[in-house]
N, C-alpha and C positions, 0 to 999 in steps of 0.2 A: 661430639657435635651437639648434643644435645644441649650441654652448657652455654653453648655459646650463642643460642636463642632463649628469653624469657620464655616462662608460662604464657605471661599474656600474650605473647604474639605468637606460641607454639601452637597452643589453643585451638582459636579461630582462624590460623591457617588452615589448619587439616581439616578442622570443619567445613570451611568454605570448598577446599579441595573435594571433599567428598559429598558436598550438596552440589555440587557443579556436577560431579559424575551422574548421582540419580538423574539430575533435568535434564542432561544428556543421553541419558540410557533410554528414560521413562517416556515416551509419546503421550501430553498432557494437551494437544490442543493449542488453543492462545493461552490457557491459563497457565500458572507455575504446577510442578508436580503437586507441592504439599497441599496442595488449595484443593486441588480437584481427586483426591488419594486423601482422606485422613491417615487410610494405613503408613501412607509415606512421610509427614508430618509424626505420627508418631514414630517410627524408625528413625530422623532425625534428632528427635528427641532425646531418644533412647541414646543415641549416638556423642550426642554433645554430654549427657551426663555421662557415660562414660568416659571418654575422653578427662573430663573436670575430678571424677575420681581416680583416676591414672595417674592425673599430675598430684593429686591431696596425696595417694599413697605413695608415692618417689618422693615426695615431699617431706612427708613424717619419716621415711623410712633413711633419708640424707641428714634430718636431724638426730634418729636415735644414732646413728653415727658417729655424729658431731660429738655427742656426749658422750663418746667412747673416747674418742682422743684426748690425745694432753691438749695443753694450751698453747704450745708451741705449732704439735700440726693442726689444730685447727685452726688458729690466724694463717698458715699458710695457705689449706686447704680455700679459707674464705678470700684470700687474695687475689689465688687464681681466680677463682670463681667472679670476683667482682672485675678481675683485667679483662677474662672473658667476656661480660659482658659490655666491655669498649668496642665489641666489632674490629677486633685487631686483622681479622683475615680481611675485612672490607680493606681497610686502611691500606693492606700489601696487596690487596689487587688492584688496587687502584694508583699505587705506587709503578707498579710492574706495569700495567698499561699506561703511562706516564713515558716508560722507558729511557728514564732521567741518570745520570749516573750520581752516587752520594757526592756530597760536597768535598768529603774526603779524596774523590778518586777523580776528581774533578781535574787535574795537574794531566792526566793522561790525554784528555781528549781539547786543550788548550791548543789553538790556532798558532801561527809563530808570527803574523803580521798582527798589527793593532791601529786602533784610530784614537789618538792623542790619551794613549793608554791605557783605552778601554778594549780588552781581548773580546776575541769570540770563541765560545766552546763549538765543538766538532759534534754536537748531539745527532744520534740518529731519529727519524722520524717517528715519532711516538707509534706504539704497536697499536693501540686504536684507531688510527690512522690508517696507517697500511693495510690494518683489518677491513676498515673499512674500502679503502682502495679498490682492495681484493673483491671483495661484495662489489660492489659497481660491476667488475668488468664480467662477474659473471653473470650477474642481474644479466649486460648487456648482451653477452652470450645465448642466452634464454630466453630475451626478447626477440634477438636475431633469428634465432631458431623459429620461433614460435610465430612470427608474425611475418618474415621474409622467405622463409623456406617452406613453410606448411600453412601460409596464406591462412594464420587464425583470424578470427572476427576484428574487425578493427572497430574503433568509437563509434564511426558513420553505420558499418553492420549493427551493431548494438542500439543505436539510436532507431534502425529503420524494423526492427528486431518489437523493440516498446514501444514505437507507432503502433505494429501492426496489434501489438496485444490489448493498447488501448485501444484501439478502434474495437476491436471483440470484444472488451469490457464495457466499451460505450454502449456497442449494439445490444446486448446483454442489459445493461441498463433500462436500455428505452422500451425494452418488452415490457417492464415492471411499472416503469416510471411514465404513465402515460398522458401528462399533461404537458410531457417534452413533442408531443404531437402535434405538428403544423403543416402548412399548406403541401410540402414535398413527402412527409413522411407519413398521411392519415390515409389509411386502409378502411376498407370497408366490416364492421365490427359484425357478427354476427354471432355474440354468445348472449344466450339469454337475458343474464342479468343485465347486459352493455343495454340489448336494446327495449328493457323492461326502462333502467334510470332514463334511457333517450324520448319514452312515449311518457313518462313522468314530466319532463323538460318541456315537450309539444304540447302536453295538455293542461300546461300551466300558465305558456308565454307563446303560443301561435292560435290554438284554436281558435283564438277572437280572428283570428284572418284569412286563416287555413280549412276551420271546421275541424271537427274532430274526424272526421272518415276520409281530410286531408284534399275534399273536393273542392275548395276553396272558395270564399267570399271577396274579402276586402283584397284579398290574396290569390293566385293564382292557382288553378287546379297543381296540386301535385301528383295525379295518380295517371295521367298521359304522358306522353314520351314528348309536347311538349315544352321547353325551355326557354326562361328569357336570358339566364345567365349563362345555359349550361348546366349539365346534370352528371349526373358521373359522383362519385363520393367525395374527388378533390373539388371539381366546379358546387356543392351543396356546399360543403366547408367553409368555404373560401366567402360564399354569400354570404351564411350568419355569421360568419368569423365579419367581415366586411363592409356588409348591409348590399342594401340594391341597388339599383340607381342614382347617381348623384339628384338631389332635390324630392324625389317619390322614392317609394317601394318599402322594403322593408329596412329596420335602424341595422346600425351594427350590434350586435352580443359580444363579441368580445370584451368589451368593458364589463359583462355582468356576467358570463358562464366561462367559465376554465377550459383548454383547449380540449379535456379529455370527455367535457360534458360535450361542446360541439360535435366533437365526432362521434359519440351518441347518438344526440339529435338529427344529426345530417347520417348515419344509419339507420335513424326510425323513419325518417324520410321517404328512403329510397323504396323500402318495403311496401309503402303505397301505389309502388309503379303495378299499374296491370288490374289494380283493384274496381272495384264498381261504388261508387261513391252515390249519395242519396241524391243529392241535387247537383250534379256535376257544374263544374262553371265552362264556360266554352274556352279550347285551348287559346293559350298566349305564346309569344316567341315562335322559337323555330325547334324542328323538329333534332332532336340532339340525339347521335349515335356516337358509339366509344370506337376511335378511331382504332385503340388498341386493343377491341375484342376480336376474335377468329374471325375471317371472312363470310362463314354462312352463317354467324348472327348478324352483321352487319345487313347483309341480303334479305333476312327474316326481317327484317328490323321495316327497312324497307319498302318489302312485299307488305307488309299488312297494314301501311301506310297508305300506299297507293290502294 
């Protein structure tokens, strides 16, 4: 067997065979084994030189051989060796899966009708064929099985299967990724730093209207319950994302602050509710209660109203 593959290709078979084994064995991560492992990188190594001095020594050891023989069996010896390398076993398998008969024997399988001379041979269906035949119906066996009798996953299941994991992957996303925050999905932010960058935001680009303790001038008090828009973290959002009223109020931001700065801002906002401001401005709008809070805040809400 041996003859009948070169070195070159003997070689880097078995190599490849056996670095496919380690990166199959080894748990490396995304990266390949030998990258992340120099041990294994060098074990490879190790391996391919081996290997290359395995074939040097069957090598030298076929030629002092050679030099042992006469001249008769070594030209034979080299003969084989060079028919060998035709791939003669390819050649008769592929014959054999052909399932041809030789030209010789071709008289046996000779039809007795013909079409202005020209016979037809009685060949049987090449075994590749029928091999493959045979595959189909089991295939179709196995499907039957698998998907008629034990109601496996069909495309539709599998499709509704990678919906639902993208959607978890989305949602998973959008905790990270928080400039994907708009009008449906901005929550009320309450971690320090959120509402540290949002009182940076206010005291850069509202104060002129707002005041810094949020009692308002040109702008409305924001620290009463209240509202010309609406108050709540979606109805603040929705404001500076929007602007105010068509012709007065305040512009829109969205052109100049990212949706993840807005809901900052419209977080540092809200934190004015309840506070005592220095020159308060007299309330505007109406008085805005969160439809979707428990009933006896609504009632509080209210009571200290009236």
């Amino acid at each position: 067997m041996r003859n009948l593959v070169p070195s070159w290709i003997r070689v880097p078979v078995v190599f490849l065979i056996i670095f496919g084994a380690v990166e199959f064995f080894i748990d490396s991560g995304e990266k390949p084994a030998f990258i992340e492992y120099p041990a294994v990188l060098l074990f490879l190594l190790l391996v391919l030189l081996i290997l290359i001095a395995i074939e040097a020594i069957v090598g030298a050891l076929e030629n002092v051989m050679l030099h042992k023989l006469d001249e008769e069996a070594k030209a034979k010896f080299l003969a084989e060796k060079e028919k060998s390398f035709e791939f003669k076993w390819l050649k008769d398998t592929y014959i054999k899966l052909l399932g041809q008969k030789p030209l010789e024997e071709e008289g046996e399988i000779i039809l007795d009708h013909n079409y202005d001379g020209i016979k037809e041979l009685d060949n049987n269906l090449p075994p590749w064929w029928v091999y493959g035949f045979y595959a189909t119906i089991i295939f179709a066996g196995i499907y039957l099985v698998r998907y008629h009798i034990f109601d496996g996953d069909t495309q539709l299941d599998e499709l509704e299967t990678e919906l639902a994991e993208a959607r978890v992957a989305i949602e998973e996303y959008k905790k990270t990724a928080k400039d994907l925050v708009d009008i449906n999905t901005v929550t009320m932010l309450t971690e320090a730093s959120d509402l540290k960058a949002g009182q940076a935001i206010f005291e850069t680009n509202c104060v002129a209207c707002h005041k810094a303790d949020g009692g308002g001038g040109i702008g409305p008090n924001l620290t009463d319950q209240h509202w010309i828009l609406g108050g709540g973290i979606k109805n603040v959002f929705r404001t500076i994302s929007e602007g105010g009223r068509d012709g007065k109020g305040m512009i829109a931001w969205k052109q100049s602050l990212k949706p993840s700065e807005m809901a900052q801002v419209a977080s540092y906002v809200l934190t004015f509710q309840g506070t005592t401001p220095a020159e308060p401005k007299a309330p505007e709008g109406d008085i805005w209660v969160d439809e979707s809070a428990p009933a006896e805040a609504v009632e509080a809400v209210s009571d200290a109203v009236q």
